[in-house]
Each structure stands twice: as C-alpha cells, then as structure tokens.
N, C-alpha and C positions, 0 to 999 in steps of 0.2 A: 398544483405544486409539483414540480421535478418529474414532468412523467419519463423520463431520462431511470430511475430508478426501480420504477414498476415495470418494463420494462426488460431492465436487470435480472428481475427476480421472477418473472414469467416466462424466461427461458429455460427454469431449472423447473417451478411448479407451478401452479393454476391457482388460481385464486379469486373468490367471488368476488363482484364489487363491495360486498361488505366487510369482507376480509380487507380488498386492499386499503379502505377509508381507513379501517381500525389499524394497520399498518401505517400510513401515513401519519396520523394524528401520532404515534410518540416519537416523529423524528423532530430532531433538533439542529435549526438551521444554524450556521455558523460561517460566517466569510472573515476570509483572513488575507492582510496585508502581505505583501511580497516581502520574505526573510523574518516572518514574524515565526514564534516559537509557538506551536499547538502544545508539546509534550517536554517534561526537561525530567533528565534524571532525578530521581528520588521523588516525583510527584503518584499519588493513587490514579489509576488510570481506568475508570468505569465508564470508558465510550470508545466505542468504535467507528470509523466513521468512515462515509462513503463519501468518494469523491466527484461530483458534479460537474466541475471546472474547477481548472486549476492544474498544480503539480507541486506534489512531495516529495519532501525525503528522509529517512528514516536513518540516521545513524548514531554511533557509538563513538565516544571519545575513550580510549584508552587512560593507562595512566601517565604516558609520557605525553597528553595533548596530540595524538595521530588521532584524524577521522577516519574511520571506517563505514563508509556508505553501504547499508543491508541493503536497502530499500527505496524506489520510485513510485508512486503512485501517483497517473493522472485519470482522467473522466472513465469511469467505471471503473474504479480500482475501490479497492478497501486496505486502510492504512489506520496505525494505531501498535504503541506496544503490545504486543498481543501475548506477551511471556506475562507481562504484568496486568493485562485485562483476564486476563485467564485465570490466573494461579492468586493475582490480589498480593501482588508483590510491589514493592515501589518502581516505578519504571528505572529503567537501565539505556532507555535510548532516547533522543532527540527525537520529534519529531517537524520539521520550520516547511513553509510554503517558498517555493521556489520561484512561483509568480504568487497574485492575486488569484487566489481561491474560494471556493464555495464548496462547502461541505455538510453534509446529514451524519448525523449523530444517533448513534442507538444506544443510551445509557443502559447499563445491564441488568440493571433489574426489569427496566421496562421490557428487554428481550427475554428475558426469565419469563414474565408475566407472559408474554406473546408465546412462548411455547407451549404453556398449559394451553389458554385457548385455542391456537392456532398452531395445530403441533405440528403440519407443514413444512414451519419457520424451522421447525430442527432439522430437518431432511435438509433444507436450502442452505442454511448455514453449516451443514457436515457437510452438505458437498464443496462450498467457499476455503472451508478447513483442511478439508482434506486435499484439493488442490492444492494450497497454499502450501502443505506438507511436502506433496511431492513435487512442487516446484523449487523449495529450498533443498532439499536434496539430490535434486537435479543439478540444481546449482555447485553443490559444495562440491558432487562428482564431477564436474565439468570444470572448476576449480582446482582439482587435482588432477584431472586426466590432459585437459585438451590447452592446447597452444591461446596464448594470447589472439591469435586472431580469429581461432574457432569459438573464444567467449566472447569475443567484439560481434559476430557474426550472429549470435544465439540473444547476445542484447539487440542487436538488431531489430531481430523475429519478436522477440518480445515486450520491447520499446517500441515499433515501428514512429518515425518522424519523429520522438523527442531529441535526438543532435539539435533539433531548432531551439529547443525549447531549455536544452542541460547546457550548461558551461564544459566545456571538453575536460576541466579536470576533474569534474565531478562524473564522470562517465569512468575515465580512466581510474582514479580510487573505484570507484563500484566492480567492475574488471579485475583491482589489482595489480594493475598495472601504472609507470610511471604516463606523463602526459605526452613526454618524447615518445614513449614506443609507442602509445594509442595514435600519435599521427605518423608515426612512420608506416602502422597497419594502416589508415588511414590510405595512406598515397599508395601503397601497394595496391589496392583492392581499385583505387582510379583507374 
C-alpha cells in the first residue's frame, strides 16, 4: 500500500517494521475526481491528508466572492484546513482537486492514539508543522518584500513543473498577481 509515504516519513524518523504496519493500517484511502470539493467552509475538519497523486488547492472565498489561493498540494505534500483540524473550528477554506487524485487520510484521533504509542509520530509531525510554519511566513514576507517576479521565481523552486499541471490564473491569484503581469514576467524571464 503507497510505499510512496513510508518513504516520506523515514526521511524525518526510523521506524520498525512494525511500527510502520501499525501506521499504515489507520490511513484512509480516498481518490477524488478532478474539481471535486474534499473540504467546503463551515464543515468539522478531523483529517489531514497526504497526497499521493494528484493536485490541490486550498483557498478562501472572501465576502465579495474573490478567490484567494493559500495553497498547492501535489505528491508528497499534506494538505487540509489545518486552522480548523487543529483548533476544531469549522473550516474557513475550500479544499477541490485540480486533477484526479489519490489521497491518505489521517483522522485525528487515530493520530492522537499513534502518538501515545508511537510518539516518534510527534517528533515527525512537529517537524511537517513546523515547516509549514516557516514556509508561510516566508511567504507573507516575500509577499511584502519582493517584486512580482522574485514570487514567480520562489513558486518556481517550490512548485518545480506544476505550470503543466496549474491553469496560469490560478498561479497568478496564488502570487497575487493579475494573469496579464504573470505572463508578461512570464516572456521576460524567455
């Protein structure tokens, strides 16, 4: 089953075979259509989930109907409102597949339960959190600091090859940017 995510997670710690069997056994598989909705505002959000195949995106509708794209997740990413898996709030964001996806599910209790016995799993997931952390406030500083095409350039690095994969205005919303000036940086950088 998905050695794709064992994998993942024996990069950060080690783990017997029997650890990883007892890991495996509470993931919850889920494949989703292209432009199907995983997460909708005001739903409880008790899973997080890795991504195997596929491609996400994670945004916010405003209240004047503007999208606001937080978030991409493709193969090896972990995507999920995570304000509201965390704190047990109603979600606040969208989450829809942007192709056909395949997804592992870790419902929270069952990750609860794995930390008691396998309290590894906390070390692994504080270090996933804790990047996530300073990834988003890398972002919102780069956000405010740097030109349009030093954020085009930084999605790059850390998108590498989904332009195949993203619709260009969904890139440019993520950016912040209109889709005219994501292609005008676009033909610059040709």
């Amino acid at each position: 089953m998905y050695p794709q995510i064992l994998q993942h997670i024996l990069k950060d710690i080690e783990l017997t075979p029997e650890e990883q069997d007892e890991f495996l056994s509470i993931l919850l598989e889920k494949q989703l259509e292209k432009k199907t909705l995983l997460i909708k505002p005001g739903e409880t959000v008790n899973v997080e989930y890795y991504v195997v195949s596929g491609c996400l995106k994670a945004y916010y509708l405003n209240e004047s109907g503007d999208k606001h794209i937080i978030q991409f997740a493709v193969e090896d990413w972990w995507i999920s409102d995570f304000e509201a898996f965390f704190n047990g709030q109603p979600a606040q964001l969208y989450v829809e597949a942007i192709e056909e996806s395949v997804l592992l599910g870790i419902h929270k209790d069952s990750l609860e339960t794995l930390y008691k016995r396998i309290p590894k799993f906390e070390r692994f997931f504080r270090l996933k959190t804790t990047g996530a952390f300073v990834a988003l406030r890398s972002r919102i500083l780069s956000s405010l600091q740097k030109t349009g095409k030093e954020r085009y350039l930084e999605f790059c690095e850390t998108y590498p090859k989904i332009e195949q994969r993203v619709p260009n205005y969904h890139i440019a919303n993520y950016l912040g940017l209109k889709p005219e000036s994501l292609s005008r940086i676009r033909k610059e950088l040709n």
